[in-house]
BATORLUM-618242 format. One record per residue (C-alpha): residue in three letters; x negated, y negated, z negated. Coordinates in steps of 0.02 Angstrom, whole numbers, plus 50000, padded with zeros to 5 digits. Layout:
residues N
ala / X / Y / Z $
...
***
This chain:
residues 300
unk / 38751 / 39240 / 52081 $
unk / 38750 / 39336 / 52257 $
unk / 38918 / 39428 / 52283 $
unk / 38886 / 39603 / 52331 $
unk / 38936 / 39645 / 52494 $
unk / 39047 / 39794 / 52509 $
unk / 39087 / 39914 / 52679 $
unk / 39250 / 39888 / 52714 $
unk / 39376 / 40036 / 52696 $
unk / 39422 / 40074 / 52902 $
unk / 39231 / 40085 / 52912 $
unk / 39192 / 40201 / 52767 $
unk / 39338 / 40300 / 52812 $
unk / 39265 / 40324 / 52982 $
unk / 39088 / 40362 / 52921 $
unk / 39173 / 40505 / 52824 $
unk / 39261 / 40587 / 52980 $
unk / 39117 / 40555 / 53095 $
unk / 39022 / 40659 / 52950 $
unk / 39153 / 40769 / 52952 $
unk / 39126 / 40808 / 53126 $
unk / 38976 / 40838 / 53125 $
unk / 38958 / 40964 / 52988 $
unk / 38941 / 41132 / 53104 $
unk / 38837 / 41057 / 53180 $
unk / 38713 / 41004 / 53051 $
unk / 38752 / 41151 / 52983 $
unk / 38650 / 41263 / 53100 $
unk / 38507 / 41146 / 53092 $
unk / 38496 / 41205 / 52919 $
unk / 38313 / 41305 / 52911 $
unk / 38356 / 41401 / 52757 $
unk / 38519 / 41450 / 52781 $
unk / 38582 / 41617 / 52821 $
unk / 38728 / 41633 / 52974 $
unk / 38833 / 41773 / 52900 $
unk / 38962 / 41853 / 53009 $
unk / 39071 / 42003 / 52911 $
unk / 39166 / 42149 / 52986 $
unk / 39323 / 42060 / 52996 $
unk / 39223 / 41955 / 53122 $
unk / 39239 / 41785 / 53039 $
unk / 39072 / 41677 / 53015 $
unk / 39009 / 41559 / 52893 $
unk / 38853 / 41502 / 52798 $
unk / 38765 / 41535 / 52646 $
unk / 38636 / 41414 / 52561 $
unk / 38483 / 41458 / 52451 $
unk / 38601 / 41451 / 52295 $
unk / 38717 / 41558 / 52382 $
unk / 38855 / 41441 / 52413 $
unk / 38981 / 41493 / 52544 $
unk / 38994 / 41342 / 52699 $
unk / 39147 / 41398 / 52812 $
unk / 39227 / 41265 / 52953 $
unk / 39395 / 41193 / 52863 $
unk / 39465 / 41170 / 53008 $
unk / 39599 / 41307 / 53076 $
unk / 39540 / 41459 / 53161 $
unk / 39680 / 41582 / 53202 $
unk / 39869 / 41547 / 53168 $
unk / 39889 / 41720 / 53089 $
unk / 39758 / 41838 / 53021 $
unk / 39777 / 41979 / 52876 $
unk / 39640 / 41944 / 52718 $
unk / 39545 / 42096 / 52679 $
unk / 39446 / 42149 / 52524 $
unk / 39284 / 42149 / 52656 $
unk / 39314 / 41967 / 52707 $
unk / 39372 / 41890 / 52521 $
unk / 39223 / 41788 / 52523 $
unk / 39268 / 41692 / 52686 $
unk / 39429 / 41700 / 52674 $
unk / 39444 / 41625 / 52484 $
unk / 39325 / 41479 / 52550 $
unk / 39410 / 41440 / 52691 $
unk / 39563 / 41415 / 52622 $
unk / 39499 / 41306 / 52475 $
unk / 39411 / 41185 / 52634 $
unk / 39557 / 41202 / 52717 $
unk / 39666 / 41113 / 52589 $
unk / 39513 / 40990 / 52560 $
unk / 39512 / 40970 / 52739 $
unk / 39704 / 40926 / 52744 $
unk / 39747 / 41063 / 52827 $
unk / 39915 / 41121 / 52669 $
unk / 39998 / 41234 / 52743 $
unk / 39837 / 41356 / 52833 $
unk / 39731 / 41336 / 52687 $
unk / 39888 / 41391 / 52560 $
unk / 39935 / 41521 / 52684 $
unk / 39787 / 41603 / 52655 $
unk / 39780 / 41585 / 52471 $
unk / 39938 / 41657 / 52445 $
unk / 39870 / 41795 / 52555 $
unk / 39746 / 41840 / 52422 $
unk / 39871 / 41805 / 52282 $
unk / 39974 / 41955 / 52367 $
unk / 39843 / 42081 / 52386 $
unk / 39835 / 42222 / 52255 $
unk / 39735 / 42175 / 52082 $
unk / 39560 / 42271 / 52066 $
unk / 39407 / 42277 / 52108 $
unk / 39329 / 42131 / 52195 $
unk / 39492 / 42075 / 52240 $
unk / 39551 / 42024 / 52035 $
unk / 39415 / 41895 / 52028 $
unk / 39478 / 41823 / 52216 $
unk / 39649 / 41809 / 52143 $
unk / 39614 / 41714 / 51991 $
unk / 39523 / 41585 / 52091 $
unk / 39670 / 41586 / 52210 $
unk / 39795 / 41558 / 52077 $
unk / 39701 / 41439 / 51984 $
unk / 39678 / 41314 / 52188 $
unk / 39861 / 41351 / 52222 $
unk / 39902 / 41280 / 52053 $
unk / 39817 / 41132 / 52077 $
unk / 39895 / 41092 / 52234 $
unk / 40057 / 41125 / 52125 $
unk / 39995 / 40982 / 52020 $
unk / 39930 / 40862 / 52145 $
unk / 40078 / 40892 / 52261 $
unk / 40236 / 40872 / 52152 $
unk / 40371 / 40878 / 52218 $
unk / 40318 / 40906 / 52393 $
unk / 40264 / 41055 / 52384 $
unk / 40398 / 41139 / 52394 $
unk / 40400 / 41103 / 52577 $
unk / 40238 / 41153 / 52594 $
unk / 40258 / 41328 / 52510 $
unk / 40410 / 41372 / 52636 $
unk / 40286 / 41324 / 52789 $
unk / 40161 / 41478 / 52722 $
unk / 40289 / 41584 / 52697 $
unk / 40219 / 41718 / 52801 $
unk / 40059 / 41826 / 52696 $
unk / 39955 / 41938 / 52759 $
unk / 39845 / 42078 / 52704 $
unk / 39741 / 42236 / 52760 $
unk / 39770 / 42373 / 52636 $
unk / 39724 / 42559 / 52667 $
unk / 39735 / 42556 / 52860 $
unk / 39887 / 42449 / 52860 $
unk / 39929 / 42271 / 52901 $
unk / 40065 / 42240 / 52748 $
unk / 40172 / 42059 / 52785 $
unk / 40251 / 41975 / 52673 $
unk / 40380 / 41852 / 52694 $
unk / 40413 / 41783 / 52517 $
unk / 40542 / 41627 / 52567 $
unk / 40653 / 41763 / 52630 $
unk / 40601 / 41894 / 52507 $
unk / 40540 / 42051 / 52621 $
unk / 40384 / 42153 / 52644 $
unk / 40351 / 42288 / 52803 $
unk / 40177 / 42386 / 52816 $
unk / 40123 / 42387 / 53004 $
unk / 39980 / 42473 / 53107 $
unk / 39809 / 42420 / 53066 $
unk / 39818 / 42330 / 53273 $
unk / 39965 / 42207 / 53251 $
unk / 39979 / 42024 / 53270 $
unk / 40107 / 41887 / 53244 $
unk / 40153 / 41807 / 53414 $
unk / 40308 / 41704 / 53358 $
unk / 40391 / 41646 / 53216 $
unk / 40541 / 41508 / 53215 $
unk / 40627 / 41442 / 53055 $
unk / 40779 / 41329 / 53044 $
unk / 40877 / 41302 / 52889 $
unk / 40944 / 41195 / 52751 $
unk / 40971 / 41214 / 52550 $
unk / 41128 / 41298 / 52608 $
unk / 41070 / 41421 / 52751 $
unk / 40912 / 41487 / 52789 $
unk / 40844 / 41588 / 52964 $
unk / 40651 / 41649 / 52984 $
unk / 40635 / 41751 / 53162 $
unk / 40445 / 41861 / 53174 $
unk / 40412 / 41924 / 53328 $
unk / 40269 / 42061 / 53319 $
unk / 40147 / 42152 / 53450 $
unk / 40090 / 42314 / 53395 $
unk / 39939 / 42422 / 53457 $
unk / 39965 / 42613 / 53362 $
unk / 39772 / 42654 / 53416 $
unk / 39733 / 42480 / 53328 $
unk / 39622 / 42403 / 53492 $
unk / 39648 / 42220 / 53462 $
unk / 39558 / 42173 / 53640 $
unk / 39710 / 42269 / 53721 $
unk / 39847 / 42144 / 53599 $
unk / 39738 / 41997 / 53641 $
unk / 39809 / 42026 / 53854 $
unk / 39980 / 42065 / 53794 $
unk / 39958 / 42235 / 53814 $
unk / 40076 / 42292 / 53677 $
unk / 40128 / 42484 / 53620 $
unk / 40272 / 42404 / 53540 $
unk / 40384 / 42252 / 53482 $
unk / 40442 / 42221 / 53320 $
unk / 40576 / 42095 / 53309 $
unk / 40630 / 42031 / 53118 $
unk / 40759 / 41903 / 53115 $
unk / 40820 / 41863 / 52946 $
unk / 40954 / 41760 / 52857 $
unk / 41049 / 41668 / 52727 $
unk / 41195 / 41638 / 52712 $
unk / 41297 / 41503 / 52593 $
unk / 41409 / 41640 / 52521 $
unk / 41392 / 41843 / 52522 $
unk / 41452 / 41960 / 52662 $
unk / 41571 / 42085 / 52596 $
unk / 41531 / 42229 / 52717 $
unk / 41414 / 42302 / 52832 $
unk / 41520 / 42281 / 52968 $
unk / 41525 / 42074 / 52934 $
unk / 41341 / 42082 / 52963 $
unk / 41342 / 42160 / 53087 $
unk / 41459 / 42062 / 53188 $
unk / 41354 / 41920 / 53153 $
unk / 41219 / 41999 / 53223 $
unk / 41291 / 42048 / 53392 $
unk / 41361 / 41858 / 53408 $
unk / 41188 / 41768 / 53374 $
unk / 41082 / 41923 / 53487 $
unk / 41211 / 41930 / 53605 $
unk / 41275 / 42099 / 53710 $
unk / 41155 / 42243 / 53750 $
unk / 41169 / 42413 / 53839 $
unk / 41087 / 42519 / 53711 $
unk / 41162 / 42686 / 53656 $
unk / 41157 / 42713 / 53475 $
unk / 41126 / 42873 / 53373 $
unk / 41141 / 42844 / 53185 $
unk / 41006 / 42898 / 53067 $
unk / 41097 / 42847 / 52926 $
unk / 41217 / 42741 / 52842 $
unk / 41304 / 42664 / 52671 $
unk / 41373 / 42510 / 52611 $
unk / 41195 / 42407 / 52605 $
unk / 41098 / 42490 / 52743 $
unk / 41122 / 42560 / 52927 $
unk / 40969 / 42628 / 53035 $
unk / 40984 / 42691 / 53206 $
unk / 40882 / 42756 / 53373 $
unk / 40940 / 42654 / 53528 $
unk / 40889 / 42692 / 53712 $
unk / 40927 / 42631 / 53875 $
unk / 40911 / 42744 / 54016 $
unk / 40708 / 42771 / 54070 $
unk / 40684 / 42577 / 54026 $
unk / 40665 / 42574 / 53846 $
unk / 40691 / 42632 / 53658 $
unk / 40665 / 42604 / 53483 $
unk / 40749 / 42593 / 53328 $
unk / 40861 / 42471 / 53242 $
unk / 40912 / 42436 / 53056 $
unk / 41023 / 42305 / 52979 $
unk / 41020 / 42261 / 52776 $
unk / 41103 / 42177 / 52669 $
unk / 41069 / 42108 / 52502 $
unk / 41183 / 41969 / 52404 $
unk / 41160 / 41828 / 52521 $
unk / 41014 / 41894 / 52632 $
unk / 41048 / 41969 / 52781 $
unk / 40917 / 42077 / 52896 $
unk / 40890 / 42149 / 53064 $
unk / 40740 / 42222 / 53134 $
unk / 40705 / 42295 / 53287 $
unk / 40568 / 42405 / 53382 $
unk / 40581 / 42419 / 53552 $
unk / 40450 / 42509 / 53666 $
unk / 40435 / 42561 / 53850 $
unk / 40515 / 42747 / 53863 $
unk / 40330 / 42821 / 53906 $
unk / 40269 / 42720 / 53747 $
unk / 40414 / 42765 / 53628 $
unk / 40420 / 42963 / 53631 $
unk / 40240 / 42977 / 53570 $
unk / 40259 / 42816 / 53459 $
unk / 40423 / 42878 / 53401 $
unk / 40378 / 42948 / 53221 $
unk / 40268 / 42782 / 53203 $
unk / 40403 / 42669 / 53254 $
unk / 40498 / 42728 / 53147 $
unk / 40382 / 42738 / 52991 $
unk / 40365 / 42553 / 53026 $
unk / 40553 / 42526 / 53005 $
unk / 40568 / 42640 / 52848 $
unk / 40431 / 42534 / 52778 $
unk / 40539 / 42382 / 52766 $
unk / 40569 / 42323 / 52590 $
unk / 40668 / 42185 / 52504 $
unk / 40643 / 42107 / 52319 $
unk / 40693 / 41977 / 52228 $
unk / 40811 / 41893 / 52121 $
unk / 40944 / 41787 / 52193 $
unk / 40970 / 41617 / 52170 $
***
């Protein structure tokens, strides 16, 4: 009896990603296919049976999910995790998870919940890591850009033309620190933000701590040792025992506005600085931006 010969697994495994590689490209040889590009400007394909083909491979590091682009974004992230690509393709899952419930978007969010929980399940134990890598959601929701970072348990609704340009994360079981740094655009023209040309920066650094901080002051003090000295003159807006928000300036260079929070073990400071000629017409938006800043969640 003649043995059947079998491909060995280096060579099937290299079939696949050759395959793999080549999907766009086959894809667009496809006669009956339909190239489908929606107003958030992403692109994918849709066959006869109207099954959704997007690229599973990364696009963007940071881009808000909006009811108009659920159908690429949902996809995406599902080939993303197929792909191997965790931490994008959860990312964006949990994006969806976080939007409001209605409409179009309550059917998008069951399907969401139902991939993240089978990563949950095929993960284990890891995936714990994995959820504090996509930490940072967002969404579009009337005009707004709402962000969400749910490993240090905040929210902040920004103009409809903002963009991530930094994050950094360090930490342990014991202490935690997740820094944003934000571009802004208040007449929303994303061309502008794509050359750095910003209205204003918003700077969120947050932490915590292995024990609480008694006072505002403590905080704060922490704060000036890990920003370091500054020039600014401060006019308080207001003030109490878990909260402080002021308007700093410096000379004809710049200004913005500055609040530190406090909550248990979580400490906050955010920060919107703007050119003087930028920040007296953007001064009511800056600070709707900073007013906007919520925290919620049960300590552990």
């Amino acid at each position: 009896m003649k043995r059947k010969r079998s491909i060995p697994r280096f060579i099937a495994f290299s079939l696949l990603l050759f395959a793999w590689a080549l999907l766009p490209y086959a894809l667009a040889q496809m006669p009956d296919w339909i190239l489908v590009r929606d107003p958030d400007g992403n692109r994918y394909h849709v066959d006869p049976n109207g099954r959704i083909y997007t690229s599973g491979k990364p696009e963007f590091d940071f881009k808000p999910v909006s009811e108009d682009g659920l159908n690429y974004y949902y996809n995406q992230g599902v080939e993303l995790l197929k792909a191997g690509y965790r931490v994008e393709g959860l990312a964006l899952l949990k994006s969806i998870l976080a939007m409001p419930d209605g409409g179009r978007t309550r059917d998008f969010r069951a399907r969401a919940s139902m991939e993240i929980n089978g990563l949950i399940r095929r993960e284990g134990d890891r995936y714990e890591a994995l959820n504090r890598k996509a930490s940072v959601l967002l969404y579009r929701w009337k005009g707004s850009v709402v962000l969400i970072n749910d490993l240090m348990k905040y929210r902040v609704e920004l103009p409809a033309g903002s963009r991530v340009l930094r994050t950094r994360m360090r930490g342990d079981d014991k202490y935690g620190y997740y820094g944003l740094l934000i571009g802004m655009r208040f007449d929303g023209d994303m061309t502008a933000l794509d050359t750095g040309a910003c209205d204003a920066l918003v700077a969120i650094d947050s932490e915590r701590f292995p024990s609480e901080f008694r006072t505002m002051g403590e905080l704060k003090k922490n704060w000036a040792r890990n920003l370091g000295a500054d020039t600014f003159r401060r006019t308080t807006i207001r003030s109490d025992k878990r909260a402080e928000l002021a308007r700093f300036e410096d000379g004809t260079l710049y200004a913005g506005y500055e609040a530190f929070l406090l909550r248990g073990r979580y400490g906050y400071c955010i920060r919107i600085i703007s050119a003087v000629p930028q920040s007296s017409p953007h001064g009511p938006d800056m600070e709707k931006v900073i007013n906007s800043f919520r925290t919620s969640f049960v300590e552990r």
